[in-house]
Structure formats: structure tokens, C-alpha cells
C-alpha positions in Angstrom: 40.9 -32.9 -2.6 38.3 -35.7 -4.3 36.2 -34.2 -6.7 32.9 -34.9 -4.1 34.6 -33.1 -2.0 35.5 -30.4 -4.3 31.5 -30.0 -5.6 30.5 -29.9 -1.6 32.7 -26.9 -1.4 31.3 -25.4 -4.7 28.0 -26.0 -3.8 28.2 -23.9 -0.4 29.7 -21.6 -1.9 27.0 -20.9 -4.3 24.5 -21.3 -1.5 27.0 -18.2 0.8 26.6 -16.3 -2.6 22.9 -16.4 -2.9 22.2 -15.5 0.4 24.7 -12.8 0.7 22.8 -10.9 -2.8 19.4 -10.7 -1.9 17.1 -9.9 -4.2 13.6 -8.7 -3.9 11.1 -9.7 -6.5 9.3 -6.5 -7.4 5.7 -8.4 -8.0 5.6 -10.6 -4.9 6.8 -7.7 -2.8 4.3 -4.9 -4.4 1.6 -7.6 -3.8 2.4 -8.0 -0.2 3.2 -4.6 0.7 -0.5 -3.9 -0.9 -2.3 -6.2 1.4 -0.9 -5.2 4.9 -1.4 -0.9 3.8 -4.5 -2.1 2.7 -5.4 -4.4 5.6 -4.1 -1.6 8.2 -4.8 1.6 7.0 -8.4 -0.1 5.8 -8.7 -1.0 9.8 -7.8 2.5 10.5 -10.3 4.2 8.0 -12.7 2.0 9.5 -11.9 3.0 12.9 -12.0 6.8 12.0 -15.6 6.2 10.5 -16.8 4.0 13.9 -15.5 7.3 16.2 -16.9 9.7 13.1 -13.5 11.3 12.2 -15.0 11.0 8.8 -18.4 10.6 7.6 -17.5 8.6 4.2 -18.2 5.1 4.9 -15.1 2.7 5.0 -16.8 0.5 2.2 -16.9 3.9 -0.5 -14.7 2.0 -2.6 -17.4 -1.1 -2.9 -20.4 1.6 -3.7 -20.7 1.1 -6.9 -21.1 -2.8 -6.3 -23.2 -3.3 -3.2 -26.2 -1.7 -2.4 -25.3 0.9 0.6 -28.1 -0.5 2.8 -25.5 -3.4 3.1 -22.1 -1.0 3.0 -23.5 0.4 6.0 -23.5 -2.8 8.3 -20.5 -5.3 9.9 -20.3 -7.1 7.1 -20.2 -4.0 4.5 -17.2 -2.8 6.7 -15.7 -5.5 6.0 -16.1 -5.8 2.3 -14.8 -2.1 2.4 -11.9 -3.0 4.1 -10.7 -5.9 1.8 -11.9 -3.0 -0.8 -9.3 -1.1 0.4 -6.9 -4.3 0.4 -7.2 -5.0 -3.2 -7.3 -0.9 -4.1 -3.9 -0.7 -2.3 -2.3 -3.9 -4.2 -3.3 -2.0 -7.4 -2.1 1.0 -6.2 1.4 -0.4 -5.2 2.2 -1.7 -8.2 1.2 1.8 -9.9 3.6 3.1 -8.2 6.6 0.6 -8.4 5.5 1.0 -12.2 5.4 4.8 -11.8 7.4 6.2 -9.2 9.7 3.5 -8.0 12.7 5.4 -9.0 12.4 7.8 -6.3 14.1 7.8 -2.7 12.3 9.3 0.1 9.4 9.7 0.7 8.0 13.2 -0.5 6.7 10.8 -3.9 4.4 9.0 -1.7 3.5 12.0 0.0 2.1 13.3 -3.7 1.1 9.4 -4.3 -1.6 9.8 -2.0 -2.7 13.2 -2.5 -3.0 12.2 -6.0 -5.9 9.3 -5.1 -7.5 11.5 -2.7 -8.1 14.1 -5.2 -9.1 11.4 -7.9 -11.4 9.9 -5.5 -12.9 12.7 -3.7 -12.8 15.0 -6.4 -13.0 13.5 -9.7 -14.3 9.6 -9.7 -16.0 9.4 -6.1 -18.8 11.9 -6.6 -19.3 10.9 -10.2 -19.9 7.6 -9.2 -22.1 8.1 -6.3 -19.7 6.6 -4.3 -19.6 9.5 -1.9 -21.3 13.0 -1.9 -19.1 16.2 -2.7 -16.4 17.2 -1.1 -18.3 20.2 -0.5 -20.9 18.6 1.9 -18.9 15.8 3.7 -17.6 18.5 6.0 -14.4 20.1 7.1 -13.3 17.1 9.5 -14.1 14.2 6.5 -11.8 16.2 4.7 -9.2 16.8 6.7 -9.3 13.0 8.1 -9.6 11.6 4.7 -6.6 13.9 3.0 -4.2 12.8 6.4 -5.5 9.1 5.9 -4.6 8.5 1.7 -1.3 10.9 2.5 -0.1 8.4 5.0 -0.8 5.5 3.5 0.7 6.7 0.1 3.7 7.9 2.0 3.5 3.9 3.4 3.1 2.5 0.3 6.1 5.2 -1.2 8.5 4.8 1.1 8.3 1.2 1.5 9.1 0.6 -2.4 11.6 3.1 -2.3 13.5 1.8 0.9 13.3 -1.9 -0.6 14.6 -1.1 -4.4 16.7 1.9 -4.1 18.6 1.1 -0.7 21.7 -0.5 -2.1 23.7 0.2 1.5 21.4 -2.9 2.8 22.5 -5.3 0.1 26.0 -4.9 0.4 27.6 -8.6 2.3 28.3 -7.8 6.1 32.1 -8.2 6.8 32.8 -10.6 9.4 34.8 -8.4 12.4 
């Protein structure tokens, strides 16, 4: 065998190899998973305001930036939805810094109760960016505690699945 021919052979093998090990880079992924949870479940909080499931605006997150005569029309919607976009790229690399040992999803369940409560309970109210949770009303609450438990469970299980599922990175054997 020439030596060309030899380094052709090397060479596909190292290409074979690098395919067959993939791995994910933590930041890009996090980044990306935090744009499409925040671009769909921002779509759905908006939708869930526009058939008043929930009387927090979607753009609560952008309060304490924007005047709420602005928050209120289409184009305060969407600021609060790519509110909710950047708020959920944070939020997914919290928790691949923070909980991304964990398998399953009952950490992302807890993940997003955790930012309701900060939210609605703690920061929100403080910062005028929504009333109490004692006058928004039982079906806000519910809506909104469903909504941030889903997409923290999203946001959970997806990092989990990715970084902890070694089955899926194991080389397929040819039949």
C-alpha cells in the first residue's frame, strides 16, 4: 500500500471516528434549546393571555423597561415574547450549570416552580412587574404555575436527555 494511499485510509478513518462519538457542546446547545422554549412557550403565554387564561401580560418580563401603555399592544407582545426568549437562554444555562446532573425530569419539574415562585412571589410584585399573586386570580395562577412547570420540565429534560443519555452515543453495529 503507497503511503497516499495509506493517509486516505487514515484520514477516513478519523472522519468514521468523529462521527460515530458525537459530542454536544454544552453552550451552543443551552443557547439553542433557550431560544425555541423561549420562542414556544413565549407564543403560548401569549396565547393564553389573548384567550385570558391568564391576566399577567405576556410582556411582564420587559415591565420594568417599557412603559406598560406599550407592553399592552402588538408590538409589546412581542418584545415580551423575545423577553421570554432571552429569560429562557439564561435560564437554560442555570440549569445545565445547576442541575444538569440529573436524569429525568422531576428537576425541571422543581426548575420551573422555582421561577414561578421567584417571579410571582418574590421579584414580580416587587418590581411592579405584575400585581400580587393574591389579586391576579385563581385561573392566572393556575395557568401561570402549569405554564413555567412545563417549560422548566422542557428546558430539564431536554439537558438531561442530551448530556446524561450515554445509550444514544454508543456506535450502531452494522447487522
Amino acid at each position: 500500500m503507497s503511503a497516499s494511499a495509506a493517509s486516505r485510509e487514515a484520514s477516513s478513518a478519523s472522519r468514521r471516528s468523529r462521527r460515530s462519538r458525537r459530542v454536544t457542546n454544552p453552550w451552543s446547545y443551552c443557547a439553542s434549546l433557550g431560544f425555541w422554549a423561549g420562542l414556544f412557550w413565549g407564543t403560548i403565554r401569549w396565547l393564553l393571555y389573548t384567550f385570558k387564561f391568564t391576566s399577567v401580560l405576556p410582556a411582564f418580563l420587559a415591565d420594568p423597561f417599557f412603559r406598560r401603555s406599550f407592553l399592552v399592544t402588538g408590538w409589546g407582545h412581542g418584545t415580551g415574547i423575545a423577553a421570554f426568549i432571552v429569560f429562557s437562554i439564561v435560564a437554560a444555562y442555570l440549569y445545565k450549570l445547576l442541575l444538569g446532573r440529573f436524569r429525568g425530569p422531576w428537576a425541571g419539574f422543581f426548575y420551573g416552580l422555582l421561577w414561578w415562585t421567584l417571579l410571582f412571589l418574590a421579584f414580580g410584585p416587587l418590581l411592579g412587574m405584575m400585581e400580587p399573586v393574591t389579586r391576579i386570580g385563581w385561573n392566572s395562577i393556575f395557568t401561570e404555575i402549569s405554564l413555567f412547570i412545563v417549560w422548566g420540565m422542557f428546558i430539564g429534560y431536554s439537558i438531561a436527555f442530551e448530556f446524561n443519555d450515554e445509550a444514544s452515543r454508543e456506535p450502531r453495529k452494522e447487522p
